[in-house]
N, C-alpha and C positions, 0 to 999 in steps of 0.2 A: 497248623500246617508248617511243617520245617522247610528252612531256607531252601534245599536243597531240591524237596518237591514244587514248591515255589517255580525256580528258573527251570523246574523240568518241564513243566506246563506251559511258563510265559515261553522259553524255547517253541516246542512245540505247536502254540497256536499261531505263534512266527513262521513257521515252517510250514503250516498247512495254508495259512494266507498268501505267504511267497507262493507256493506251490498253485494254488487257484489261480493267481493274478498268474501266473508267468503260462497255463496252463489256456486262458482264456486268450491273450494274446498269440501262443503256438496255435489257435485256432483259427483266429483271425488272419494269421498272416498265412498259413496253407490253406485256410480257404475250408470252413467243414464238407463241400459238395467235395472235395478231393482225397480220394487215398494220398497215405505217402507213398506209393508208389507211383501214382501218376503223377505226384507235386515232385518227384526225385525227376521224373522222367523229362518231366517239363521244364525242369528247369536246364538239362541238358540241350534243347533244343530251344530255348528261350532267346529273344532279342536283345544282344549286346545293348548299351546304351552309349552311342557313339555321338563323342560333341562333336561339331562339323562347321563350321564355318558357310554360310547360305552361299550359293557359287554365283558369280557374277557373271550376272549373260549380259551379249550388247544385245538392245533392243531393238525389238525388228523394225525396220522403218515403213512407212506409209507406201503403197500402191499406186501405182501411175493413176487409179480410179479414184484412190481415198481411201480404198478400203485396206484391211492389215494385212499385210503381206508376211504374217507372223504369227504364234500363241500367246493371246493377248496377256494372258499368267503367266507364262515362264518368260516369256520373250525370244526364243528361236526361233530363227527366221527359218521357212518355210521355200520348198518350191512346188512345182507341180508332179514330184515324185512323193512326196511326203502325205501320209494318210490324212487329211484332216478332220475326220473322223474321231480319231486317237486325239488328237491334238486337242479335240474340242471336247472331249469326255474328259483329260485329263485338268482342264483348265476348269470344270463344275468340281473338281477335287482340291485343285491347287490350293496350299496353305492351311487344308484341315490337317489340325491336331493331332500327332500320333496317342493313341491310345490300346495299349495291348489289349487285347481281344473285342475293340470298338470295329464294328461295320456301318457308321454313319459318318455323314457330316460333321459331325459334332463331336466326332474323333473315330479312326480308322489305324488299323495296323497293317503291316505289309502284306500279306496274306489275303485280306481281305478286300484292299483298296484294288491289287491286282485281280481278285475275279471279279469286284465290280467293274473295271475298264475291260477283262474280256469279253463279262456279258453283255455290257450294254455295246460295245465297237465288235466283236467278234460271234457274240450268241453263242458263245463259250462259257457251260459251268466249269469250274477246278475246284478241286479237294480246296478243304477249309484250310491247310497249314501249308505253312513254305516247304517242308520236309517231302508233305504226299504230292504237294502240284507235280514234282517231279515224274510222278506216275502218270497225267496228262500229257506231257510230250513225247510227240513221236522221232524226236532229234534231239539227243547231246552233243553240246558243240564247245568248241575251245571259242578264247575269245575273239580269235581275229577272222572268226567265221560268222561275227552276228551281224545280225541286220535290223531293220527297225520294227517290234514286236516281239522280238525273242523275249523268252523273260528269263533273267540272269539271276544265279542265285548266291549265296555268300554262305561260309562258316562262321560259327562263331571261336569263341577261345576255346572250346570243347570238341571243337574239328566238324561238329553236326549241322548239316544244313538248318539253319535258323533265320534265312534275310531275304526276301525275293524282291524284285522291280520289273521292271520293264525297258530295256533296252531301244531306245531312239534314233539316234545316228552320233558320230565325231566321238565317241568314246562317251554318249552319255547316257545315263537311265532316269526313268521316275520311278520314285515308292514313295513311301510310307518312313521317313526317317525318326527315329528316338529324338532325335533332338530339334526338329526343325518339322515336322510333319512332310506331308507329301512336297515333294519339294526335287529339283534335279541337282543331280551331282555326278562327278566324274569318276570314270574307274581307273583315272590318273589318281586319284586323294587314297595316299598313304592307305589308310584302312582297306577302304574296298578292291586296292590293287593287290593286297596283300591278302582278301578274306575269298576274292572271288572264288568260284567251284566250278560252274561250268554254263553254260548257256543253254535253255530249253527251244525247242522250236514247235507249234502247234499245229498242226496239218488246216487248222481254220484261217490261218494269220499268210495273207498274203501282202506282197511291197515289190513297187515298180524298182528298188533297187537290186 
């Protein structure tokens, strides 16, 4: 065998192994249950991953009876207009793990964490994605029209609705955050001030406010 067939071969079995190994991993990482077209699509509408800083609530304090005059997991304080209902389905979520396309405990993404707190406080299903819930509401609203249950959505860098929550009161929502799991944060914080889209309203979600 001359030199020359030699490194045409050792080339070549370099090139087919590159090719398998890089081919196995392009598998891996779209996922073989996906076209590329749904892995293109999806990533269009995909969950930013935003660091965020955990927001500091003052804690609610104790009740003339003893009992919490507050959400004993987030710690906003509460009065007698405030669902607590809401309050108490969100606080069996508080601190689970964001995980994209998790629907449990053990990790939950936005989408999904909010049809859990409609169905179990509202006996509301919604579309599986941040994008379709939009199709469940019977009101779009700007922000200084929400109230506590709307659920607020966000774009991401690609302009596509990608981020849903659930809107509280004083400028605050819960979701499902990338970087902190279910957790509350302000639509004062740079990001979400910037990403908001529009507010949903549900003809099921009613509030003394």
């Amino acid at each position: 065998m001359n030199i020359r067939k030699a490194m045409f071969l050792a080339v070549s079995a370099l090139a087919f192994a590159l090719s398998m190994s890089s081919c196995k991993a392009i598998k891996q990482f779209l996922n073989t249950e996906l076209s590329d077209e749904d892995y293109i699509v999806g990533q269009l509408y995909a969950d930013e991953y935003v660091k965020e800083t955990p927001l500091k609530l003052e804690r609610a304090h104790q009740g003339a009876q003893g009992g919490s005059a507050g959400s004993s997991a987030t710690g906003i304080a509460l009065n007698d207009k405030d669902n607590r209902n809401l309050y108490a389905a969100i606080d069996s979520w508080y601190g689970t793990p964001y995980q994209y396309g998790g629907c449990t405990t053990s990790g939950v993404d936005c989408s999904c964490f909010v049809g859990k707190i409609f169905k179990t406080v509202y006996g509301v299903n919604l579309h599986r994605t941040a994008n379709d819930i939009q199709k469940d509401m019977d009101k779009m609203l700007g922000r200084n029209a929400l109230r506590e249950g709307d659920v607020v959505f966000f774009t991401n860098s690609n302009g596509k609705v990608s981020h849903v929550g659930i809107y509280l009161k004083d400028d605050l929502f819960v979701h499902s955050s990338t970087s902190n799991g279910v957790t509350v944060s302000s639509l004062e914080n740079s990001y979400w001030k910037k990403h908001f889209y529009k507010g949903g309203r549900h003809k099921a979600v009613t509030t003394k406010y």
